[in-house]
C-alpha positions as YAML, in Angstrom:
chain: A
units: angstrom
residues:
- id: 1
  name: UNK
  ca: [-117.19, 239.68, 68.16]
- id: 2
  name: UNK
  ca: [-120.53, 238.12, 67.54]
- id: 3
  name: UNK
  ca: [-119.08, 236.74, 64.15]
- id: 4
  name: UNK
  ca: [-116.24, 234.95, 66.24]
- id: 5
  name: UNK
  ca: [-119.09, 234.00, 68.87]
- id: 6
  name: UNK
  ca: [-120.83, 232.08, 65.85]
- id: 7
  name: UNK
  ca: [-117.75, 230.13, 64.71]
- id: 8
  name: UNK
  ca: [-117.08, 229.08, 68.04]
- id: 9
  name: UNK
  ca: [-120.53, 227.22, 68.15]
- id: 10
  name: UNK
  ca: [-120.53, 226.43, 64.83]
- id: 11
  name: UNK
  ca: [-117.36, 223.82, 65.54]
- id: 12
  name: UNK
  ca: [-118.51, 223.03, 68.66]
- id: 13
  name: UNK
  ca: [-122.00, 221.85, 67.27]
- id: 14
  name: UNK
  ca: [-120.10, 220.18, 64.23]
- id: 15
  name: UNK
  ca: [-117.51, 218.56, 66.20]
- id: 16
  name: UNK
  ca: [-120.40, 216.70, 68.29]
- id: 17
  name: UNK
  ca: [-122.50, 215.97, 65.46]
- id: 18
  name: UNK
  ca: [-119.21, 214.40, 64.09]
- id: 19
  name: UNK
  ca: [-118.33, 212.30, 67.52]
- id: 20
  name: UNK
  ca: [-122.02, 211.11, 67.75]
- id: 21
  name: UNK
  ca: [-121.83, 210.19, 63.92]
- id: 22
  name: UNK
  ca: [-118.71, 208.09, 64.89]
- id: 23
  name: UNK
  ca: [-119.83, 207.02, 67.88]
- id: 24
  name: UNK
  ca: [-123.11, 205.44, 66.09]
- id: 25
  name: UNK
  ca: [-121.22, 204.19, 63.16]
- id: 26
  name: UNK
  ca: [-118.63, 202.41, 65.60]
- id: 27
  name: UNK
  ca: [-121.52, 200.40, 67.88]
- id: 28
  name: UNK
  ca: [-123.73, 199.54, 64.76]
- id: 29
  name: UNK
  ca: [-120.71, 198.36, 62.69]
- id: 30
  name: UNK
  ca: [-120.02, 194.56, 62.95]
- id: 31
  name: UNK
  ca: [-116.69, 192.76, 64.87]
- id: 32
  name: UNK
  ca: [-115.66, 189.25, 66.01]
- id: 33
  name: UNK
  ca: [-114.68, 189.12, 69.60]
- id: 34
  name: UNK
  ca: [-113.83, 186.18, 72.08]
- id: 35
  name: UNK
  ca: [-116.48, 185.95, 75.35]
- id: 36
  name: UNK
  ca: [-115.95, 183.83, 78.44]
- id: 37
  name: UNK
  ca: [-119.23, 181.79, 78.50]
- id: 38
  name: UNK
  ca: [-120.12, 179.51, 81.68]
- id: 39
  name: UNK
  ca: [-120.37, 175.98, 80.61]
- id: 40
  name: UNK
  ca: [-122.86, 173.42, 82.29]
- id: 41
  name: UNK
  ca: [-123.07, 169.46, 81.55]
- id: 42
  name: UNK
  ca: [-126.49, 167.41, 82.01]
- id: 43
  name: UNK
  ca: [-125.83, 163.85, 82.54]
- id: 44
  name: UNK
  ca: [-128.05, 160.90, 81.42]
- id: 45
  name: UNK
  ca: [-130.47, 159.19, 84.36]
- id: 46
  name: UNK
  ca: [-128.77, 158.38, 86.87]
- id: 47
  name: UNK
  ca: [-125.25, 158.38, 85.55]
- id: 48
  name: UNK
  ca: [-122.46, 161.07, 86.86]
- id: 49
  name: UNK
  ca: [-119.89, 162.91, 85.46]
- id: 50
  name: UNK
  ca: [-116.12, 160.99, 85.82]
- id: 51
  name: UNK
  ca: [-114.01, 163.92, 83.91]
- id: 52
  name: UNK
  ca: [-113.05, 166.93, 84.83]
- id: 53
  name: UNK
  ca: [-115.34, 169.63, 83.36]
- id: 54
  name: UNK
  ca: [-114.10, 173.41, 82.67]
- id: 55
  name: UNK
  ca: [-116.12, 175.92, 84.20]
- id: 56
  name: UNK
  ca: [-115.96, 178.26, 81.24]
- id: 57
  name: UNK
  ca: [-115.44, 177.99, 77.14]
- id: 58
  name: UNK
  ca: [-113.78, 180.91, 75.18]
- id: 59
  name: UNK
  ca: [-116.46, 181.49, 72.26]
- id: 60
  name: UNK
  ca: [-115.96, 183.46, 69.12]
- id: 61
  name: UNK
  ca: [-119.01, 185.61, 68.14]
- id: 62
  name: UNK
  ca: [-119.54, 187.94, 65.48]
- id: 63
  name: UNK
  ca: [-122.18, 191.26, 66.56]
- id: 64
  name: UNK
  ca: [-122.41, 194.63, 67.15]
- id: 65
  name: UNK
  ca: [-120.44, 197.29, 68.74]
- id: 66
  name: UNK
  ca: [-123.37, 198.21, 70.82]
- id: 67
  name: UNK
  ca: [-124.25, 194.07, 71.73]
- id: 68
  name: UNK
  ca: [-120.86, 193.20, 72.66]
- id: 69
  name: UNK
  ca: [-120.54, 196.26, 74.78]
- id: 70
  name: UNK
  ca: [-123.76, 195.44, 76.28]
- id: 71
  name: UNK
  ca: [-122.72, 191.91, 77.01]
- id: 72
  name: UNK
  ca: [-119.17, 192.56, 78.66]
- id: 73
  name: UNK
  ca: [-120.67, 195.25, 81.10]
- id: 74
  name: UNK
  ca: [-124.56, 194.66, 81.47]
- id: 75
  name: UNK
  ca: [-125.82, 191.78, 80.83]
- id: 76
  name: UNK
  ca: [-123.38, 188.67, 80.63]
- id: 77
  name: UNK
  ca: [-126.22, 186.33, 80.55]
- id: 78
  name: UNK
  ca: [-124.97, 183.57, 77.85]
- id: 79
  name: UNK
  ca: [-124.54, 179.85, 79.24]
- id: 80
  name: UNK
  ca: [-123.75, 176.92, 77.45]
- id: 81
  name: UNK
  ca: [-125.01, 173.57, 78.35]
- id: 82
  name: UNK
  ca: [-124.10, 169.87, 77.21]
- id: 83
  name: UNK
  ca: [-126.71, 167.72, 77.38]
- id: 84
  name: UNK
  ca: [-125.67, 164.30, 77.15]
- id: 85
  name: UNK
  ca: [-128.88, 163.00, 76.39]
- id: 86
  name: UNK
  ca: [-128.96, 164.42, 73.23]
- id: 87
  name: UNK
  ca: [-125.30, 162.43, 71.97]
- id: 88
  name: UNK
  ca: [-124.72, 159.53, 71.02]
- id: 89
  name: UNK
  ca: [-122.22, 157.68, 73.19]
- id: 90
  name: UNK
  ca: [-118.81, 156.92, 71.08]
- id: 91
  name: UNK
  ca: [-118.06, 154.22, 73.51]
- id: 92
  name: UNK
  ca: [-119.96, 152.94, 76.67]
- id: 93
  name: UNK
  ca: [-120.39, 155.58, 78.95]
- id: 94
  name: UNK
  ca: [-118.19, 157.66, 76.74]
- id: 95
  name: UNK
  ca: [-119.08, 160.82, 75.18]
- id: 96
  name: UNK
  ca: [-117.28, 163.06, 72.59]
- id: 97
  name: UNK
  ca: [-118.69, 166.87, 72.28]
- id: 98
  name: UNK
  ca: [-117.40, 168.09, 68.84]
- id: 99
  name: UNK
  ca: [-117.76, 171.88, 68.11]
- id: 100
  name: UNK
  ca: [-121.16, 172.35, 66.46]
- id: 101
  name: UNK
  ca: [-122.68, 170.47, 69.64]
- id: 102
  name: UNK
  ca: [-120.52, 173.12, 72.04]
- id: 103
  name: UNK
  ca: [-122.20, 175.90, 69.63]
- id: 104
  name: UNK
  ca: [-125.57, 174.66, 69.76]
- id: 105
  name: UNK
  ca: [-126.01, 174.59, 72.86]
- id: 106
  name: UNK
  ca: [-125.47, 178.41, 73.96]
- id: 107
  name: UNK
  ca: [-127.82, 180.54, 75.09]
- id: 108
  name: UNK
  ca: [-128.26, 184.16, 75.43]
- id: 109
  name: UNK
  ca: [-130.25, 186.72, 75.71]
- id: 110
  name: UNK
  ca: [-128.43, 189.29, 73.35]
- id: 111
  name: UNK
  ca: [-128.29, 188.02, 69.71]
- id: 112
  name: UNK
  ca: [-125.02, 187.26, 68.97]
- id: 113
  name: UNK
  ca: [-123.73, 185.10, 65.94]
- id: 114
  name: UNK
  ca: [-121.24, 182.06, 67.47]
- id: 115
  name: UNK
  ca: [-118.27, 181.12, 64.60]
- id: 116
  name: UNK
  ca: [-116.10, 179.01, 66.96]
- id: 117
  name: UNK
  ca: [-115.30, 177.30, 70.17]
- id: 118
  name: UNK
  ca: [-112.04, 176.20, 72.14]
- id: 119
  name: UNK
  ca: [-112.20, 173.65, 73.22]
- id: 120
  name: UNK
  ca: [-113.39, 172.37, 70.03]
- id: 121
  name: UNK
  ca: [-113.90, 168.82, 71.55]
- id: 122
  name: UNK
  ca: [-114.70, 167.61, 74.99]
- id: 123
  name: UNK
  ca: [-114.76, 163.61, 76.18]
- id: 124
  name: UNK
  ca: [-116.88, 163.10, 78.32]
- id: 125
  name: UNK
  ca: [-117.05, 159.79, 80.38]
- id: 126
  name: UNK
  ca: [-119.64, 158.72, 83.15]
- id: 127
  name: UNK
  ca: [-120.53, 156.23, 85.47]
- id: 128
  name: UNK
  ca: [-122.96, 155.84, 88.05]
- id: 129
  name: UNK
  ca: [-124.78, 158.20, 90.54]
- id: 130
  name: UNK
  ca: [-124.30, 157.68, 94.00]
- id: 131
  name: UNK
  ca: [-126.53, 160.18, 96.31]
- id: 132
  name: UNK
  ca: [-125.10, 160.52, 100.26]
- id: 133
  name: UNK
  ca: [-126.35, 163.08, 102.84]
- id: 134
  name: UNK
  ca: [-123.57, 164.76, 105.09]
- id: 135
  name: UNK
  ca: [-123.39, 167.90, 107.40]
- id: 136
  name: UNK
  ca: [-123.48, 171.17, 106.09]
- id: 137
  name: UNK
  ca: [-121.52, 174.14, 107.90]
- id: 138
  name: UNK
  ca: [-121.77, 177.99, 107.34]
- id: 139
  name: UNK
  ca: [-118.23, 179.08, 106.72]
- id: 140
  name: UNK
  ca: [-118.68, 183.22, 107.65]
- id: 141
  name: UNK
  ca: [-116.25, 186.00, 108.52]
- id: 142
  name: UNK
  ca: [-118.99, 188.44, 110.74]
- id: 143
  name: UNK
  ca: [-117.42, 191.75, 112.75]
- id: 144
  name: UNK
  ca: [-119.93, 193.13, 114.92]
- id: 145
  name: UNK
  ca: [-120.56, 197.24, 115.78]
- id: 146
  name: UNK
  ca: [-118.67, 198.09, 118.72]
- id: 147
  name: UNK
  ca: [-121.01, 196.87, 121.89]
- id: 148
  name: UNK
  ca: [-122.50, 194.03, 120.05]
- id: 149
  name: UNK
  ca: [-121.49, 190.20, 119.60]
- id: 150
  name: UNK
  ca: [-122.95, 187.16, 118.10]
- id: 151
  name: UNK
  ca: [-125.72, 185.24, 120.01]
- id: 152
  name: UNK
  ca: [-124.34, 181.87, 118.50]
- id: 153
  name: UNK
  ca: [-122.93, 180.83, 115.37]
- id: 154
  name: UNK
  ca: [-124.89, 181.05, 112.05]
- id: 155
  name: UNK
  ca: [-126.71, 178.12, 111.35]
- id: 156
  name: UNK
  ca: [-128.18, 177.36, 108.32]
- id: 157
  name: UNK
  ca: [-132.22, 175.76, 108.45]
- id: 158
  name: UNK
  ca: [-130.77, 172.59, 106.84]
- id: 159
  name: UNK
  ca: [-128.32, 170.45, 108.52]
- id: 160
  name: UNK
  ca: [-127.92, 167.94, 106.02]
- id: 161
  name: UNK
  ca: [-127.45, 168.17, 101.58]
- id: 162
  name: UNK
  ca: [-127.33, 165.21, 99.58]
- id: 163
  name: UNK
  ca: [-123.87, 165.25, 97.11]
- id: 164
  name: UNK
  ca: [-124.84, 163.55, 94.22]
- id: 165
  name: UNK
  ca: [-121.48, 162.35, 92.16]
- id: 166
  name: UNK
  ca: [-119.67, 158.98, 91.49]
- id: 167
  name: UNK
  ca: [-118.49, 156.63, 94.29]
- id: 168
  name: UNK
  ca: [-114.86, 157.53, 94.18]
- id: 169
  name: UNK
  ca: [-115.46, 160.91, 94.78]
- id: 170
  name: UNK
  ca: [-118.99, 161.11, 97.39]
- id: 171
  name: UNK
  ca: [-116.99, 158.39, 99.16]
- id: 172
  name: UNK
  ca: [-114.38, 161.10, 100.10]
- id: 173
  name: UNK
  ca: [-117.27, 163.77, 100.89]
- id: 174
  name: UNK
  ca: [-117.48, 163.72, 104.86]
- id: 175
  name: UNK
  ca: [-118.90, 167.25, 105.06]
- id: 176
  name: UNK
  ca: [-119.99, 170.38, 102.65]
- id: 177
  name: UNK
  ca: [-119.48, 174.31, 103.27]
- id: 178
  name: UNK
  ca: [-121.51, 177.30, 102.20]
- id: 179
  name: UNK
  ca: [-119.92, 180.44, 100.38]
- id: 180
  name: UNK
  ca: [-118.29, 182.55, 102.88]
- id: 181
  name: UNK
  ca: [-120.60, 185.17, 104.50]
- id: 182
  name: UNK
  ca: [-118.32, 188.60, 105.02]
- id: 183
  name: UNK
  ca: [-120.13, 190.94, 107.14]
- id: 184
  name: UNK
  ca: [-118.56, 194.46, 109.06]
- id: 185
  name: UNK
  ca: [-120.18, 196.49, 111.09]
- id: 186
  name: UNK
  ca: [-123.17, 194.12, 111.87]
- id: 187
  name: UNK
  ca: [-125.33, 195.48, 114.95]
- id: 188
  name: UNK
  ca: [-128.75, 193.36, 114.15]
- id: 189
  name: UNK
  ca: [-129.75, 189.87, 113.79]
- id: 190
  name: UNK
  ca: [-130.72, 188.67, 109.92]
- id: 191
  name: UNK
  ca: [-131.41, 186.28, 107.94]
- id: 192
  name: UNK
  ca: [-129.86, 185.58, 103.99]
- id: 193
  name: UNK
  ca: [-129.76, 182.89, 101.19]
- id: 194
  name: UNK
  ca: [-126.57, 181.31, 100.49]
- id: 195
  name: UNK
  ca: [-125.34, 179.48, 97.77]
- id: 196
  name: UNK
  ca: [-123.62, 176.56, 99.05]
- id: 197
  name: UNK
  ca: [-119.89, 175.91, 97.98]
- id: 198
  name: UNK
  ca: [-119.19, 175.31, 94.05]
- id: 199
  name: UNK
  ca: [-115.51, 173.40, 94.77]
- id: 200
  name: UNK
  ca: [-116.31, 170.84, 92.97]
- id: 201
  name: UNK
  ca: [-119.23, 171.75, 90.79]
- id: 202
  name: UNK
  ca: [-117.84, 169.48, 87.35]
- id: 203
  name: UNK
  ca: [-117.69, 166.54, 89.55]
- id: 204
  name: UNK
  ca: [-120.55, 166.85, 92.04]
- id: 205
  name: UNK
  ca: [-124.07, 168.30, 92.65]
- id: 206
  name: UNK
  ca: [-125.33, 169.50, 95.32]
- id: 207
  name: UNK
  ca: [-129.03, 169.27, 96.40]
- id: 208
  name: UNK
  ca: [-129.87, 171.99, 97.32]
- id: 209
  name: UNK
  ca: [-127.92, 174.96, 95.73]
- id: 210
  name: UNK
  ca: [-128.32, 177.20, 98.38]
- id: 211
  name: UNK
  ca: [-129.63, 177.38, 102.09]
- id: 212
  name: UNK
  ca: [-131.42, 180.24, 104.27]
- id: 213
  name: UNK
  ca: [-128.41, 180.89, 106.47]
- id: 214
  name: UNK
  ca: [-129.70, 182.85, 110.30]
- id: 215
  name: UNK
  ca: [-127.66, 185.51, 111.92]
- id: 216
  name: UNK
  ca: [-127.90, 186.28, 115.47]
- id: 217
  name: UNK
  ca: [-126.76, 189.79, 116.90]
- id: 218
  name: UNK
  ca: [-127.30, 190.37, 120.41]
- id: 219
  name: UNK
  ca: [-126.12, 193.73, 122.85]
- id: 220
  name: UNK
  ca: [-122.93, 192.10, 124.34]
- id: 221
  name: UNK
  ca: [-123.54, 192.19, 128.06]
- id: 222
  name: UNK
  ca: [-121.25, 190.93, 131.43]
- id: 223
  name: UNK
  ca: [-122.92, 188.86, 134.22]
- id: 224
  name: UNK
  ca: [-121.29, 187.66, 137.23]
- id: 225
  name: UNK
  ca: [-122.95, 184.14, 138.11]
- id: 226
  name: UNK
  ca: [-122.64, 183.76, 142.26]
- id: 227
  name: UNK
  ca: [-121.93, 180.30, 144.23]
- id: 228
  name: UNK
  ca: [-120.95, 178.10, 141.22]
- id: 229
  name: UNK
  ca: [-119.62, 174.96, 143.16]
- id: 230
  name: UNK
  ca: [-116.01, 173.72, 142.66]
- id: 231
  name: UNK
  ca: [-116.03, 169.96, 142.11]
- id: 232
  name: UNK
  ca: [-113.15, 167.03, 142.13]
- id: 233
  name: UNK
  ca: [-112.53, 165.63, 139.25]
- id: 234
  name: UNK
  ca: [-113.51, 161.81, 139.77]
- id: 235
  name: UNK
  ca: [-110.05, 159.89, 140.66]
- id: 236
  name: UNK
  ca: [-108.56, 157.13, 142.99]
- id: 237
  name: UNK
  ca: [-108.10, 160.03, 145.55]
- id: 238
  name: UNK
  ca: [-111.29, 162.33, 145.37]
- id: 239
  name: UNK
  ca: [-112.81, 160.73, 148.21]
- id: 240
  name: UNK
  ca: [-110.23, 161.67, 150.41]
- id: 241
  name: UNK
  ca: [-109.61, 165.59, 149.31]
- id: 242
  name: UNK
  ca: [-111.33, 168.86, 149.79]
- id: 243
  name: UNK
  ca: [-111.46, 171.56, 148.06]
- id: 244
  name: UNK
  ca: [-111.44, 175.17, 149.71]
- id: 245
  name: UNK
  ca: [-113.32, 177.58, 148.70]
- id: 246
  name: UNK
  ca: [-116.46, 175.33, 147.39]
- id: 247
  name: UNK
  ca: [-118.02, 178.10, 145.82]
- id: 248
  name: UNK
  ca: [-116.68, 180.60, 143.25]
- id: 249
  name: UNK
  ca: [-117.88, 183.32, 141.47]
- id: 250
  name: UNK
  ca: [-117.67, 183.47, 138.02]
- id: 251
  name: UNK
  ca: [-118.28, 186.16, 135.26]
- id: 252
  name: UNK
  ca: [-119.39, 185.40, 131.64]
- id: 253
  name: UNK
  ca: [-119.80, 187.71, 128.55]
- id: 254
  name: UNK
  ca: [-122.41, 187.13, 125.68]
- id: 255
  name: UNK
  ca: [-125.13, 188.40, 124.06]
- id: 256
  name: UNK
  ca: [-127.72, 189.95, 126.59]
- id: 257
  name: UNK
  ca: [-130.63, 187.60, 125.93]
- id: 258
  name: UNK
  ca: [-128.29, 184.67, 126.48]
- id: 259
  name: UNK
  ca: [-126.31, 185.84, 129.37]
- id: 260
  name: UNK
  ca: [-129.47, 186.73, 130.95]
- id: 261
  name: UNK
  ca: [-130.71, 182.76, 131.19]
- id: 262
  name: UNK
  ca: [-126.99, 182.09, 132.96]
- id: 263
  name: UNK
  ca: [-127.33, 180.26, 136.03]
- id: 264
  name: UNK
  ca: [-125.07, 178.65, 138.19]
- id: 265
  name: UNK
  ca: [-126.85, 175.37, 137.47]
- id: 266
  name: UNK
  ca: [-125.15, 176.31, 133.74]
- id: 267
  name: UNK
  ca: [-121.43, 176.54, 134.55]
- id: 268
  name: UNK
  ca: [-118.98, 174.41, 136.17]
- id: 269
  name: UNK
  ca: [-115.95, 174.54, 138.24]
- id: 270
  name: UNK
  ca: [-114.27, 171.58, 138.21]
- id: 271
  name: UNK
  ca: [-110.59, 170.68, 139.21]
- id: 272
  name: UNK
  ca: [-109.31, 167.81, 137.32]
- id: 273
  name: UNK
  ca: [-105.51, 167.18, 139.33]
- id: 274
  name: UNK
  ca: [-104.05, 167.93, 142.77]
- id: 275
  name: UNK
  ca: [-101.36, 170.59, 142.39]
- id: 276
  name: UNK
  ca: [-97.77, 170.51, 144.07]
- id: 277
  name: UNK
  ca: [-98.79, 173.84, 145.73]
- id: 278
  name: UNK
  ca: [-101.85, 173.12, 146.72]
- id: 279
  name: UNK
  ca: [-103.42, 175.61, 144.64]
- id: 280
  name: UNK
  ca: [-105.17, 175.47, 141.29]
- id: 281
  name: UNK
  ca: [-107.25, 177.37, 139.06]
- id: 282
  name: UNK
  ca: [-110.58, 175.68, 138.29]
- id: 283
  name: UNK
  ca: [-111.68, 174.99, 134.68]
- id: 284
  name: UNK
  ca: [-114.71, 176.50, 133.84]
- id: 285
  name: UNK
  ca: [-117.54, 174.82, 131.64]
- id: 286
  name: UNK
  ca: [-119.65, 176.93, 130.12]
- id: 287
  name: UNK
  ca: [-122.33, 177.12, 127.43]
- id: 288
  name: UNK
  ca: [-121.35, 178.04, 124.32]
- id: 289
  name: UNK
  ca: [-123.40, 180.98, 123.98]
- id: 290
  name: UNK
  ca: [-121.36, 182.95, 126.58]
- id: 291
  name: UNK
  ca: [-117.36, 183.16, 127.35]
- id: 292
  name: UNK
  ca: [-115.92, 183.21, 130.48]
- id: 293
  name: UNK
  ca: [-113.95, 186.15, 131.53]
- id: 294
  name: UNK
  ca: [-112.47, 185.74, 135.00]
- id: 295
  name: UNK
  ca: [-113.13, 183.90, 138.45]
- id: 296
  name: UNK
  ca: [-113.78, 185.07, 141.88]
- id: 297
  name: UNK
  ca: [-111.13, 184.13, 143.28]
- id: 298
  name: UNK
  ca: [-108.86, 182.73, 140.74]
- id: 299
  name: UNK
  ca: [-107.07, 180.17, 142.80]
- id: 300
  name: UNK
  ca: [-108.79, 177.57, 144.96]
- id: 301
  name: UNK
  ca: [-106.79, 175.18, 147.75]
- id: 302
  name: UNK
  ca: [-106.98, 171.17, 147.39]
- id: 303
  name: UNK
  ca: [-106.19, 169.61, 150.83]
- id: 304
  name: UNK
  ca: [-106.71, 166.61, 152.34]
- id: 305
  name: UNK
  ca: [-109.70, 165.64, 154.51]
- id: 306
  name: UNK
  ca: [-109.35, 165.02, 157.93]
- id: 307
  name: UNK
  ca: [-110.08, 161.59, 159.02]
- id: 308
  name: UNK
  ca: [-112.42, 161.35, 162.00]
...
């Protein structure tokens, strides 16, 4: 029994020693594999980019088991960037990346050997930088904990970023987005850097590349705001109508630090037509930090005014 005991560990320990001999032999030994490397171009002083740029270049490098497997999984930091400055223009304003220039100018932090390149030639052509500020918005998907709501939308500190580009295409540029800010389950007020949108990163830069983006979470909280006056809407025959009642009561729903500095000084009632009936409901202005949820009573009476 103890003899059969001893074979049993004997393969065990020879079957690891065998895996681990394979498994070291496999990540030291040498292959050629294809990597999907971002590409970046650098254009002269004050010139921009007029062709379409790919985001990424397929490059063939020769290295390691254990530095390819570190570089698909870990690390991924390789970039290649074209700097223009460095060619010499085939035509004016015209620029023709072979292969060796693609090559030369990746970088990364594991040592791999680069053979090729696809594309293995890029023109390039440029003309000049035009710079224009326009609004930035914060495009965000937020869903609040159960019993909370957002104070007001997220804003971002800038409100303004300068697109830097050609004139045919910052001429179309009216407006620029952040990344998309997904939140769930948000029950507190925060505040996050966010990379502003890359849409059209070959054919544009954008200064800067991301923005401190504020998120305010308040308690959600009901108010009911008392004698909010009902007013005609100004026309040929508001002089000579009346509205009955003159006072309604309205309540809002927000965040509890904004429905809190409600008044009725805030909101407005106001009736913009003179219904068939008589009767109308009012429309309600209200801040934007708080919604309105119903009015006190709903219906109000438009009659005439007596004369005399």
């Amino acid at each position: 029994m103890a003899a059969r005991r001893f074979s049993f560990l004997t393969l065990g320990g020879a079957l690891a020693v065998g895996v681990g001999l394979w498994t070291y032999v496999s990540l030291t030994r040498a292959y050629e594999d294809d990597l999907i490397v971002p590409f970046t171009v650098v254009s002269p002083p004050n010139q921009a980019l007029l062709s379409t740029v790919p985001p990424t270049l397929t490059v063939r490098v020769r290295a390691t088991g254990l530095q390819l497997l570190n570089f698909r999984y870990f690390s991924r930091a390789a970039v290649c960037t074209l700097d223009l400055r460095r060619l010499r223009p085939t035509a004016p304003s015209t620029y023709t990346a072979e292969s060796p220039d693609l090559l030369r100018g990746i970088v990364s932090s594991i040592p791999l050997r680069t053979i090729s390149v696809i594309p293995k030639e890029l023109t390039l052509a440029t003309g000049d930088l035009m710079l224009k500020r326009v609004p930035l918005r914060v495009l965000h998907n937020i869903t609040c904990r159960t019993g909370f709501v957002l104070g007001a939308q997220p804003h971002a500190d800038l409100h303004e970023v300068e697109v830097r580009g050609t004139k045919s295409i910052v001429e179309r540029v009216q407006e620029w987005t952040t990344q998309r800010v997904s939140l769930e389950d948000v029950h507190e007020s925060a505040s996050m850097d966010v990379p502003v949108s890359d849409s059209l990163m070959s054919l544009i830069n954008v200064v800067p590349s991301s923005v401190r983006v504020h998120i305010n979470v308040q308690q959600s909280a009901d108010l009911y705001v008392i004698d909010v006056p009902v007013t005609l809407a100004t026309s040929q025959n508001s002089a000579s109508l009346t509205v009955h009642p003159q006072r309604v009561r309205i309540l809002v729903r927000g965040g509890v630090d904004d429905v809190s500095a409600i008044t009725a000084r805030d909101l407005h009632a106001e009736v913009t037509e003179r219904p068939s009936t008589g009767y109308v409901r009012p429309r309600v202005l209200a801040p934007s930090s708080v919604r309105v949820i119903a009015i006190d009573p709903p219906f109000v009476r438009v009659i005439a005014r007596k004369e005399g």
